[in-house]
N, C-alpha and C positions, 0 to 999 in steps of 0.2 A: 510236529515241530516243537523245541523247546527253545523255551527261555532264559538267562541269566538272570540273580538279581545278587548283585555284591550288599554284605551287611556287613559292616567292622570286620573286612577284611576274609568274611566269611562267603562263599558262594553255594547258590542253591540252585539246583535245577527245576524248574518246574515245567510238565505238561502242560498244553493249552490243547490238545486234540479233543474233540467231543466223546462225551460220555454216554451211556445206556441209563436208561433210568433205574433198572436194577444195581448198576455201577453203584450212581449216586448217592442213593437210599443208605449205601453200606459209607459212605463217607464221612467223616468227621464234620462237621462247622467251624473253621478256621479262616476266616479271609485274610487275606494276602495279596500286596500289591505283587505284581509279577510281572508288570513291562509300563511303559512308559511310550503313548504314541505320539510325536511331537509332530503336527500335521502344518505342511509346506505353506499355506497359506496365511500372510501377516495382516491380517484384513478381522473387524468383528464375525464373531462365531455367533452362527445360525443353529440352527436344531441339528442334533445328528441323530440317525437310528441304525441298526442293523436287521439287516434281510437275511434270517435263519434258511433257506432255499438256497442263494447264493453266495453262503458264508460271505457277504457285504457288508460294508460298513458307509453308510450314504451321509455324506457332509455336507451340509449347508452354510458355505464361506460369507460375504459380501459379491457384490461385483456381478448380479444377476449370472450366476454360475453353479451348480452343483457337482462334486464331485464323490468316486465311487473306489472305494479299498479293498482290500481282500482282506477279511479279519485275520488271516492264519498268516501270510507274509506280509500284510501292512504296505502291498504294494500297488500301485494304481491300476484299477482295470484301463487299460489304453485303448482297448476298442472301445468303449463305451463314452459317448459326447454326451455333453451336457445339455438340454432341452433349451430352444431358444426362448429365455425368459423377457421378461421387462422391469424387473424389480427385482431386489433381493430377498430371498425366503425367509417369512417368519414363522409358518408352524409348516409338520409332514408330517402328514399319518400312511399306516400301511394296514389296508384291508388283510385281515388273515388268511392263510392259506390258495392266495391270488397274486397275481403278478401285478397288481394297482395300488397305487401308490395316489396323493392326493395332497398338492402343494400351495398352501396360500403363500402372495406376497406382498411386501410392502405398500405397494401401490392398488390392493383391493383385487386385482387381479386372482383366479383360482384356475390351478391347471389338474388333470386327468394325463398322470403319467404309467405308463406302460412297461413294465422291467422286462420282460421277452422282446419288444421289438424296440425298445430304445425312442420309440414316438409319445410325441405330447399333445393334450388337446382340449383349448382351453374353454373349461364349463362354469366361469364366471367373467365378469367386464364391468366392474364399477370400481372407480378410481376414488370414490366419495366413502367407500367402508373400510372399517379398521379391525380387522379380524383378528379376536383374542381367543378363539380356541375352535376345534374340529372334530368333528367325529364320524366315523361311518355309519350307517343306522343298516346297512345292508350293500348286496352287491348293486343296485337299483336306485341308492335312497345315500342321502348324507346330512348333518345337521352343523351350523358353526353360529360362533356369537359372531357380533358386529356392535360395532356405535356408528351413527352415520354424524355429520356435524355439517350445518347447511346455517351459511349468516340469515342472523334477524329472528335464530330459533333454537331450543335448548337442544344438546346432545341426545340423540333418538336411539338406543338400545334396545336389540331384538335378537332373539334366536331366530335361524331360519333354517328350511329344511328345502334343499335343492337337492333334483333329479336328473341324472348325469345323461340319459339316454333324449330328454326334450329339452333340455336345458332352462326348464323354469325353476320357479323357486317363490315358497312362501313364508311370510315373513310372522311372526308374533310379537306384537310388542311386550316388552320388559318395562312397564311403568315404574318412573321413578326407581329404576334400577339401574345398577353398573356390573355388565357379566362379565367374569376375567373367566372362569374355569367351569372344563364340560369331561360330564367323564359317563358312560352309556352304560347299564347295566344289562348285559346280554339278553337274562330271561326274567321276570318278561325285559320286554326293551324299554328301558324305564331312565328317562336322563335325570342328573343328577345337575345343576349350576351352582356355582359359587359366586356370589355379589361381593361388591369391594367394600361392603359393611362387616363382610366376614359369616352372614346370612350362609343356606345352605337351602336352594329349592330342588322340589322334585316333583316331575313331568312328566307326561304321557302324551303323545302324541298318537290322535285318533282316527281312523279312517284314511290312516296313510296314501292311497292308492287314488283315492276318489275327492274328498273334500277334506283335506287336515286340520283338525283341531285342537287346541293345545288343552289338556285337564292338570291342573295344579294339584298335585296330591297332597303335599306336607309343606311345610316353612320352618325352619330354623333360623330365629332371629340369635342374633349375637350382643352384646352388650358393648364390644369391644371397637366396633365400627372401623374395621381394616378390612383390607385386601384377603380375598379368599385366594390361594395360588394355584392348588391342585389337592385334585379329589382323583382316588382310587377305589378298590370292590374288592372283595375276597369270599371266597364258600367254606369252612372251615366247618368241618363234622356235619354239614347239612345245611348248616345259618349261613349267613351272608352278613357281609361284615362292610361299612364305610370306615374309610380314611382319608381326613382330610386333613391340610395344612395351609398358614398363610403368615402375615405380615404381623400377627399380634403374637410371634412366636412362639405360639402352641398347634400340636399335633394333637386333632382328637379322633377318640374309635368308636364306631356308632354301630348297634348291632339294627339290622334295616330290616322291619317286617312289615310285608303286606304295603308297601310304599312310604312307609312311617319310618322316620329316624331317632334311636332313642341314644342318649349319650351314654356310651359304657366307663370313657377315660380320658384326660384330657390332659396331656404328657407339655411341660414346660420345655423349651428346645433350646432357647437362649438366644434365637437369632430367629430370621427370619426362613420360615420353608420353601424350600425352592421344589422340591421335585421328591416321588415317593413310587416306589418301583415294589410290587409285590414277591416276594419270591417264595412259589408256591412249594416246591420240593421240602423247605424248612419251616412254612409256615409262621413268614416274617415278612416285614416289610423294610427295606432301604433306603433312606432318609437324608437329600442332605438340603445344610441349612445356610447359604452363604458362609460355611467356614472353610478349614483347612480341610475336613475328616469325611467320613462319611458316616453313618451310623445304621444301626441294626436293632430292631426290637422286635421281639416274640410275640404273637398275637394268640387269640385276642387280647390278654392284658395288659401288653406294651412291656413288657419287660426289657430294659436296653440290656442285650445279650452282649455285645463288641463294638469300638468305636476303632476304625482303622486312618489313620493320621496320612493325610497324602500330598503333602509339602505346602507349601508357607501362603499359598492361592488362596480365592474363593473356588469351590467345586458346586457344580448347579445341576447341570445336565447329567442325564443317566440312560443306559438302554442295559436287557437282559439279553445277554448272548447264553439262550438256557441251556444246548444241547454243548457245550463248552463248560456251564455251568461257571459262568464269567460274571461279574458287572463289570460296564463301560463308565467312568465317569467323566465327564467334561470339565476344564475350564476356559471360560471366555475369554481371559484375560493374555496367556499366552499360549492359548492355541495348541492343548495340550491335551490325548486320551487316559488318564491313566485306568489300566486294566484288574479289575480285584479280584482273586480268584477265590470261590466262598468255601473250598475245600484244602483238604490236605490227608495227603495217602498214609 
């Protein structure tokens, strides 16, 4: 399928079909907006992702509703209904290479959804937690922050790690901490937190299966005392690379060995970071900061390679459509995809 995009009168066709990774490799680095998806619903914008298996694009409106696109004609799957929810969706993560899916909402609520049979089935029930972030730890196993808040007693932050198959779940407390952001390092499985000091801890979770226990590996205090927003990972020539961003609008890049985070770079952004998406093909990350644009820097040194300017909004949200070799960006404000495509033929 192709696209339109008029520029001063000028018209360009672009590709949006998926690529081979050998394709790729041989591509330029040129992003480019290349469509614009203005999605039906006038209601606040929830998380969206896309499901690389079902060329999907999964929206999370208001209105305890979710609904489901086809990235390639942007048109509604109409067999597919939306899971009877009770609250509206505030985070969805998608386990990889599986049909599960894993939605918190508003109301503390967590549901275990299914993308082959369209069934939901809910592996949390507490209306008292405020759930700021999620992660898979495996097909068996999941981790998400909370603050619980109960009168006559201070706000109680905890990571916990619940198991989808008995439906228990244990808790760790976060003393005298505020967790906004969680991001899992695959191998080993090593979490990462982000406190709203702007702090940066890092975790092990031990004896998974039997009695879990949480080991503290490293602490990164901040001086700045903000909001941590989001933390990302990268493997880059064999190293392992941290990316984080937040509310004292700086992005810094930490080279992470052995569970230790050392500061490699710490990039001024000008605004506050919303959201950081790696793109491993270029060996970059994509950045944007409550402005109009999005931005692009080289790693590891942060180099800003291209800012691409995507109309007069804030842009927050992000997802990688990588076999397209797409970025998704979102704005909340009116309810709008726009699509950047990171090549040119």
């Amino acid at each position: 399928m192709q696209f339109s995009q008029s520029n001063q009168g000028l018209t360009q066709n672009i590709d949006l079909q998926s690529h081979s990774s050998s394709q790729i490799s041989r591509l330029s680095f040129a992003p480019l907006v290349v469509k614009t998806f203005q999605l039906p619903e006038k209601s606040y914008d929830g998380p969206n992702i896309y499901i690389e298996k079902y060329d999907m694009i999964i929206s999370c409106p208001a209105r305890h509703a979710i609904k489901f696109y086809n990235a390639t004609t942007l048109l509604p799957f109409k067999e597919r209904k939306s899971p009877e929810l009770y609250s509206s969706i505030v985070r969805i993560a998608h386990l990889p290479d599986t049909e599960i899916c894993l939605l918190a909402c508003f109301s503390g609520n967590m549901f275990l959804y299914d993308l082959s049979t369209n069934l939901s089935n809910m592996v949390l029930t507490n209306g008292g937690l405020q759930i700021s972030a999620m992660e898979f730890m495996d097909s068996k196993n999941y981790v998400f922050l909370a603050r619980e808040s109960a009168f006559f007693r201070a706000t109680l932050s905890s990571l916990y790690l619940g198991k989808f198959f008995y439906g228990s779940r244990t808790s760790f407390p976060l003393k005298n901490k505020d967790p906004c952001s969680l991001h899992l390092l695959p191998k080993p499985k090593i979490l990462l937190i982000g406190l709203s000091n702007s702090s940066i801890i890092s975790v092990r979770i031990n004896q998974i299966d039997r009695c879990p226990k949480m080991e503290v590996l490293d602490t990164k205090q901040s001086r700045f005392g903000v909001r941590s927003t989001t933390i990302k990972s990268a493997v880059i020539n064999g190293k392992e690379y941290v990316i984080t961003g937040g509310y004292d609008h700086m992005m810094r890049i930490w080279h992470f060995i052995k569970g230790k985070l050392r500061l490699l770079k710490a990039i001024n952004t000008d605004d506050i970071v919303s959201n950081i998406v790696y793109l491993e093909k270029y060996k970059m990350v994509a950045v944007t900061c409550r402005t109009s644009d999005v931005r692009f820097f080289k790693l590891p040194l942060g180099k800003l390679v291209a800012k691409v300017v995507l109309g007069d909004q804030q842009y927050e949200g992000m997802f990688l459509m990588k076999e397209k070799n797409t970025l998704g960006v979102s704005c909340c404000f009116n309810r709008e995809i726009k699509f950047v495509q990171l090549h040119r033929q």
